[in-house]
N, C-alpha and C positions, 0 to 999 in steps of 0.2 A: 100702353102696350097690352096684346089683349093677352089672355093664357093660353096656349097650347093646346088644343083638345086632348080629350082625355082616348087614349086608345088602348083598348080592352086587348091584351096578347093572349093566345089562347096556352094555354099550360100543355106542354107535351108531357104527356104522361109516360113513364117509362114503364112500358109494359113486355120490358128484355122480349128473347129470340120469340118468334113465329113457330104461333103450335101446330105441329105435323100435319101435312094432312091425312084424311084415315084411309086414302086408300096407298098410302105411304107403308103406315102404322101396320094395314093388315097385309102387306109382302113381308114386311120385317117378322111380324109374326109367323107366318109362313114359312120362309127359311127358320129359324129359331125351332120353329115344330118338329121340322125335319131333322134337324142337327139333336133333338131332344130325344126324339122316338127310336133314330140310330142310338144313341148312346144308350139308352133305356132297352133297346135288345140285345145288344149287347151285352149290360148287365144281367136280364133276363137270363141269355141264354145258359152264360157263366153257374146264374143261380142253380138253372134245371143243370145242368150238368155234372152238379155237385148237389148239393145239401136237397134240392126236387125233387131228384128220384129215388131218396128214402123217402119221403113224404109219399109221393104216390103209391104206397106199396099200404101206406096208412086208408082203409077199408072207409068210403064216405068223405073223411076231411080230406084228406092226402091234397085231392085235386082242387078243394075248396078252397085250400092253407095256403095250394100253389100260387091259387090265383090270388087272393087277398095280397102275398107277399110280392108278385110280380108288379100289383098295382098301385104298392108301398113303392116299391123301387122305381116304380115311369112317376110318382108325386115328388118325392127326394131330387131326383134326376133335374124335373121342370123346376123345384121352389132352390134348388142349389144352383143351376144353370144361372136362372135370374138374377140370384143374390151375389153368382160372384162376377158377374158381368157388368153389370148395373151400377154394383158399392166400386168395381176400379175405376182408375185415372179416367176411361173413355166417356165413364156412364150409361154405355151402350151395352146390347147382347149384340151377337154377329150380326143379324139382321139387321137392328138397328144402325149400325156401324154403316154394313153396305147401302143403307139406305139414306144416310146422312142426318140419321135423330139422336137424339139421347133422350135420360130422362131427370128431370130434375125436382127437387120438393120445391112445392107452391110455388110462387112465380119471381121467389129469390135466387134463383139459378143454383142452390145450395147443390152438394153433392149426397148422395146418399150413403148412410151409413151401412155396413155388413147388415147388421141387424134388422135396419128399416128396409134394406135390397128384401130379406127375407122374408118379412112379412110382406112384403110387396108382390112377394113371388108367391106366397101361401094365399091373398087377396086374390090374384091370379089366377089360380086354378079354384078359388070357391067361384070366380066369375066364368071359368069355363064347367064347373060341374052344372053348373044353376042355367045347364041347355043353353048355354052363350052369350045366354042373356044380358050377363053382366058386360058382354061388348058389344052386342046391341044396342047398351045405352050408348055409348060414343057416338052412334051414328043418329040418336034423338036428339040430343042435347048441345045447344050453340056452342059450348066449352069446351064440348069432344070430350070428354069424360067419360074413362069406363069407368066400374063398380071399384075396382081396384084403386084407380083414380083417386076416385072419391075417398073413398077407407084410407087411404095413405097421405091428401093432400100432395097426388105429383103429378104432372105435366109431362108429356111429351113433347119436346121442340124439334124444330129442322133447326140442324146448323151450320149443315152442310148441304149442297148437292149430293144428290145420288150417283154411284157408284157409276162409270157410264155402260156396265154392260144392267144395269138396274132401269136406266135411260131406255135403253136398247128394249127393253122387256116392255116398258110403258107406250113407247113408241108404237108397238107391231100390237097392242091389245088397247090403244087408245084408254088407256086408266087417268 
């Protein structure tokens, strides 16, 4: 009797959900900005309406102090949106929601904690001060990895279809 040959099985590697694509990643951001920059004027304007226009009255800083504190408040706004979007049940900010991603640490599908959402969110906005650069890298790098990415060890996946009026938007701009 002879033996069997021997047949090499290839190992499937489990390498969980499919990471987003980025022209997914940057509508998600997109919407998120918007939902950001409303809420940050919001706050803004509450601020000048109150405690800003004693400051202005201050000769040099006033409008200095204005601006420093207006642009505390659109960083808070963006590194909190993040944090608390991200650390719940979804994993997602709205964007990412309507777009069918979430986000998770390295490529154990874990969920993120409050804490790591926030630095997540504070990597975020060094990668949008550093002239966008830090999300230019996603668009070099085979792993799609922004700077934040990388700092945090997380991934974006699709895990869903997009939303179908998201569909709708892809459709009419061929993205």
């Amino acid at each position: 009797m002879e033996p069997e040959p021997i047949q090499q099985k290839e190992k499937q590697k489990d390498t969980g959900p499919d990471l987003a694509p980025l022209s997914l990643r940057s509508l998600a951001y997109l919407i998120d900005w918007i939902l950001i920059a409303i809420s940050s004027t919001i706050l803004g304007l509450l601020y000048i309406f109150t405690l800003g226009f004693v400051l202005l009255h201050i000769p040099l800083v006033g409008p200095l102090l204005n601006q420093f504190i207006f642009q505390l408040l659109y960083a808070l706004v963006f590194i909190l949106y993040h944090a608390y979007f991200e650390s719940d049940e979804d994993q997602a900010t709205v964007g990412k929601k309507l777009c069918g991603l979430k986000v998770i640490r390295g490529n154990a599908s874990r969920k993120l904690s409050f804490g790591d959402a926030f630095s997540r969110g504070g990597a975020k906005l060094l990668s949008k001060i550093l002239f966008l650069l830090g999300f230019v890298m996603a668009f070099l790098r085979p792993d799609k990895k922004a700077l934040h990415d990388l700092i945090m060890n997380t991934d974006v996946v699709q895990i869903d279809e997009p939303h179908p009026k998201i569909k709708e938007v892809f459709s009419r701009f061929s993205l």
